[in-house]
Structures are given as C-alpha cells and as structure tokens.
C-alpha positions, 0 to 999 in steps of 0.5 A: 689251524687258521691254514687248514682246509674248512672241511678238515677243520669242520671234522676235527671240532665235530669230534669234540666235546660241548663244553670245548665247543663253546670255548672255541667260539671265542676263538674268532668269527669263522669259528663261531660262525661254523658251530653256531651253524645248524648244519654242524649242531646235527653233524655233532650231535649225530657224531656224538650218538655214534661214539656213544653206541659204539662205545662196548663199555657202557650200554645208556647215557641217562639223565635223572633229576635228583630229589634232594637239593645237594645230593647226587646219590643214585638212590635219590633220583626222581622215578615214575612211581607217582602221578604228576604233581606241580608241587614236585620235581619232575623229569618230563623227558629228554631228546638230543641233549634237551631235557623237559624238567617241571622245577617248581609249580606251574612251571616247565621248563626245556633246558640243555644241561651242556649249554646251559641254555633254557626255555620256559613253556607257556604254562598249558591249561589245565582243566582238572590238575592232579592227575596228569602224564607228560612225555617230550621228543623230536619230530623228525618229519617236522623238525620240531621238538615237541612236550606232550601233556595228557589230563584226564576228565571225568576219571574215564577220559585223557585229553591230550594237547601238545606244546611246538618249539618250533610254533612256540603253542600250544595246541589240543589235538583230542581225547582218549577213553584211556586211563594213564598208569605212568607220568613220563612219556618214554621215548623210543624210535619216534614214539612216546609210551606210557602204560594205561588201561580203558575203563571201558573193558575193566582193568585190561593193562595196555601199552599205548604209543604216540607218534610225535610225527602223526600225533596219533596213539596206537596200542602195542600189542603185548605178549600173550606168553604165560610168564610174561602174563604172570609177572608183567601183564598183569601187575599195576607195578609194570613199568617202561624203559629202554634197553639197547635203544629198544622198548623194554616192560619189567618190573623194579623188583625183579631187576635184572630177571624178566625184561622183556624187549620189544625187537622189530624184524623186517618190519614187524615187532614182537616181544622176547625175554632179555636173557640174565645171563646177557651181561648187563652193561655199565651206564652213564648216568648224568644227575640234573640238579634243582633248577628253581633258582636257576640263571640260564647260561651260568654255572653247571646244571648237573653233577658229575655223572655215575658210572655204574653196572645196573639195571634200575635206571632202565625207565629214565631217559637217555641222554647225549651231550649236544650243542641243540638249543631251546630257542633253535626257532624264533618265537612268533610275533606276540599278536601272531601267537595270541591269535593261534591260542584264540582260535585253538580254544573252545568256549563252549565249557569251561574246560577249554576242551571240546569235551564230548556228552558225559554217556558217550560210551564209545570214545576214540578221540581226535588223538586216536587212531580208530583202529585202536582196540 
C-alpha cells in the first residue's frame, strides 16, 4: 500500500465504510491526514450516496429515534404525530450523515451517528414554548449546515430563527401568518417542508417550503385532482415524506395506496400518484438510541439497522453514512459571538422578537417570499 501512487490510494479508501476510515487513520500520519481532508470527507460522502442510489435492492437509507430506552423494534420509533415538546425525544432531521436530535429538555443536539462526534446548539430563545416545528439541512451555496425553529405567537403567527454551524448563531430572519401542522422539516432538493394552514383564509391546508439558501418560504401548489382533494387535500392527518428522493403527501392509513409524489419535468413540478403496483422497495432503517447520557467519541449511538419492505417510514428522514463532522468550522471567538447575538436581539418586548401590532391582518414576514399566497 506505502507504494501505491496517492491517487490510486485516495480511490480505494473513499470506497470504504466509516467505521474502516477511523481505523485506518491510526495507520500513519499521511493517512490520517488525507481522510481528515475536506476534500476526501465530500469525495466519500458523494460516493457513498452513489452506491446507496445505485443499489436496486432497497429504496431509502432511514434514520429514526427510538422511543424506548433499549428497544429497536421498528413500531417504537419516534414519528411526526405530535408537536414539539422539550420534555420528549425528538428527531429534528438529518443531511449528509448529521442528525438533529432533541435528547432531553432544553437541549439540541447534532451528532454524527458514524463517528460518534457531537455538537451541542445554544439553546434558541423561545418566547411562547409548546407549540413549535423544527427542520435541519445543507446550505449548498453557503456551505453551511443550518437547524431551522419555527414558534408561533399570538396562535396566528410563526417566527422563524435559524441556528449556522458554520457562525455557531443564531439568528431571527421573521415571521409568517402560517399556523404549523407538522414538527420536523422534511428535507427534499435543498428545501425543508411542513404542512400549515393561514388563519387568515380558514383551514385551507398548505405546503410550505423553505429554502435553506434564500431562507424564504414559498407555498407548493397542491393538486387540484378530485381523489387527491378527497383523501389528502383535506384531511389534517396528511403527512410529508420522501420516496425515491422526491417529495411525497399520503396518509398513514392508506399506506402503501394514495401516494402522491411531487415530480419536477423541465423545470416545472407537478403532482402524479405513486402507482401500488410499482413495487415498494426495501429500506434501511438505522435506529438512533437515547442520547441523554451520551459520551461524544464512545460507544455506538444507533442499533443495528433493519432491513425491511415498508412504506410507513416514508416521513423519516434519510440518511448516509459520512465522515462530516459537527465541528467541520471553527467556533467564533466568545466576544465575536456575544456581540452577534447582541446586535440580532430586539428590546422593544419581551419576546426578543420584532413582533408586528396585534391587528395587523395582512402579515407576509421578514421570512416570506411576498408573492406567497
């Protein structure tokens, strides 16, 4: 191996698995210092999405937290059927091997269940705790791995702020007239969704995205098909997935029937039915365990994962096996960062928030594109 030409050797270990990574940087100095390299940590990490999609035997890699301490049954995993509530567990999303998990009360976490590595969040303000959406993702155009919190004020309102990896803040970026349905974000081509409703307009169900890049929401048109109206358009018990790296609507129940995948043709999306007699792949389905004991760098953070024919992890999040770290930037001096979180305050209430006059009917947010209807 010490006389292979470092091209050739740089091929071979993207090819291998994280947990034979970490061995092989106490082989010597030069390969420690190759897969500790940015450069190589993408390389792998885009060569692991590629064997994963290429692979014709399953469809998703999933990640799930279980529910129970010492169970990893697939029926004890932690689903979107609640609001957010930091006396629970929570999965807050995942992208490129990192996950977003609430352990514990007043804590956030992201973790990379390969390595082992973890990063605790600066606990966000909260003005009204008990009713709040969560969502986490890569900022391609940044480079930056953002954790998305939405609350909402004055049971008509969402104010959304935004934690950066990369700035170690967080920061607000405004409000939406938009009332959330569902807690965890689902990351799909750059965007987190969550379904909602503006009181504004009645209960009129939506599907808003939010761009990690812009940090703007748009509404997703939905189908104006008679069955989708029926059986998804208008039921509060819709939910948000992916399936073959597409956003999906369906509902629990109806699994595997009435999937309906949003497909993007020369530039434009439109909504068709996932046909059930396509043949719905095998997943694999990585458990994470409870984390409020954890010891970052020691032991396994998930069980062993499931393989299995199913549609009902359809909402969870994906997932890759990646050598990205939680701490891929340095933190920012400790003045550097108190000043920043000084000057994104606003002390005009006591929410910290700029929140607008209580009959101000017509609201469009700092966060929101004006166009959105």
């Amino acid at each position: 191996m010490a006389y292979l030409p470092p091209e050739i050797l740089e091929q071979i270990l993207i090819r291998l698995k994280v947990r034979d990574l970490i061995r092989c940087k106490s082989v010597c100095k030069s390969w420690l210092s190759l897969i500790s390299d940015p450069c190589f940590i993408k390389a792998h990490l885009k060569h692991s999405y590629e064997r994963d999609r290429n692979d014709e035997k399953i469809g998703e890699r999933r990640i799930v937290m279980s529910k129970y301490r010492g169970f990893n049954i697939y029926e004890t995993f932690d689903v979107d059927e609640g609001l957010y509530d930091f006396y629970k567990l929570h999965m807050l999303g995942s992208s490129d091997g990192l996950v977003c998990v609430s352990p514990s009360d007043n804590e956030v976490l992201v973790v990379n269940p390969s390595t082992r590595e973890v990063k605790k969040l600066t606990t966000p303000q909260i003005p009204e705790p008990g009713h709040l959406c969560w969502g986490f993702g890569y900022d391609a155009s940044t480079d930056d791995y953002k954790v998305v919190l939405g609350s909402m004020i004055r049971e008509k309102l969402t104010y959304f702020q935004v934690f950066s990896l990369r700035s170690n803040t967080w920061k607000v970026i405004g409000w939406i007239d938009y009332i959330f349905l569902s807690r965890m974000g689902i990351l799909c081509e750059g965007a987190l969704h969550w379904l909602a409703y503006r009181p504004s307009s009645g209960i009129k169900y939506a599907i808003l995205s939010f761009s990690l890049s812009e940090e703007k929401f748009v509404e997703i048109p939905q189908p104006v098909d008679v069955s989708y109206q029926s059986r998804l358009g208008q039921q509060s018990c819709m939910r948000l997935g992916t399936i073959e790296g597409c956003l999906c609507a369906f509902r629990y129940e109806n699994l595997p029937n009435d999937i309906w995948v949003l497909k993007g043709n020369n530039g434009k999306q439109s909504w068709e039915i996932f046909r059930s007699e396509r043949e719905v792949k095998r997943e694999v389905v990585h458990t994470i365990k409870q984390l409020r004991y954890y010891i970052p760098n020691k032991n396994t953070f998930c069980y062993e994962p499931y393989v299995l024919r199913s549609a009902v992890f359809l909402g969870s999040s994906t997932f890759v096996e990646s050598l990205v770290s939680p701490h891929f930037h340095r933190r920012p001096r400790r003045r550097q960062a108190a000043n920043t979180m000084r000057r994104s305050r606003v002390n005009s209430n006591n929410y910290g928030y700029d929140v607008p006059p209580a009959d101000d009917g017509s609201i469009s947010g700092a966060g929101a594109q004006s166009s959105m209807m």
